[in-house]
C-alpha positions, 0 to 999 in steps of 0.5 A: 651734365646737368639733366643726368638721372640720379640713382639710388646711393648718388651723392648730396654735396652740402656746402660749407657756408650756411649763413653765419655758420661753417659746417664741417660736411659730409656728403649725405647718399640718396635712397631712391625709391622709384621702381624703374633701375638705371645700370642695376641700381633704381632712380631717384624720384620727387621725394627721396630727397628726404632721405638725406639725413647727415647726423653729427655734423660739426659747426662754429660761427665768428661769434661762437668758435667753440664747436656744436654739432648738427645734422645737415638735410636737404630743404628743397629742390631746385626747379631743374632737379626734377624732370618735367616729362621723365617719370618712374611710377608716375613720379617724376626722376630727380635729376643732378640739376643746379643747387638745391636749398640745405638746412643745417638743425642744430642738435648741440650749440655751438658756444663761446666762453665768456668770463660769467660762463658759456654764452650758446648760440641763439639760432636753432637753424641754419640754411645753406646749399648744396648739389648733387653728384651721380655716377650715371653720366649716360642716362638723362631726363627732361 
């Protein structure tokens, strides 16, 4: 159900693949900060997304196998995860929608090691997927 409200501690479900890189993932719990409540917990308005945060995420690439960590948040919405007309506060609810867009920040390169010594990962940065699981299957937005 595609059009359900997402409530406070609803879950983002990062995928594994981010580009070159294989995350080891973990779902991050949303914090909603809208003031209406759905069966006891408050709604997820345009916004809290950004209280995604997975810290310490492990991650490897096909040319550098040996493990980095990193912390996975959610980039940006997909046009269907936020109500058009359904507000809480005057903002609009998100709701579980298709996939969001991901991004995976590198806190620790991941390496591989090389005869003159460890060679790091260039990138800094990561983008990849992800989607939304909510316990709320009754309540809806549009």
């Amino acid at each position: 159900m595609s059009n359900c409200i997402l409530l406070d501690g609803d879950l983002a479900i990062f995928t594994q693949s981010f580009g070159a890189a294989t995350v080891v993932v973990r779902p991050g719990a949303l914090r909603a900060s809208g003031p209406t409540t759905v069966i006891g917990k408050s709604v997820c308005v345009a916004g809290d997304e950004a209280s995604v945060s997975v810290p310490g995420c492990a991650y490897t690439t096909p040319s550098h196998p040996i493990p980095g960590t990193g912390t996975l948040e959610i980039e940006s919405l997909a046009g269907d995860q936020t109500a058009s007309k359904t507000r809480s506060g005057g903002t609009p609810v998100m709701l579980v929608g298709s996939q969001f867009t991901a991004k995976f920040t590198i806190a620790v390169k991941a390496s591989q090691q090389t005869p003159t010594g460890p060679v790091l990962d260039p990138q800094a940065q990561y983008a990849g997927r992800g989607s939304f699981r909510t316990g709320n299957t009754k309540f809806q937005g549009v």
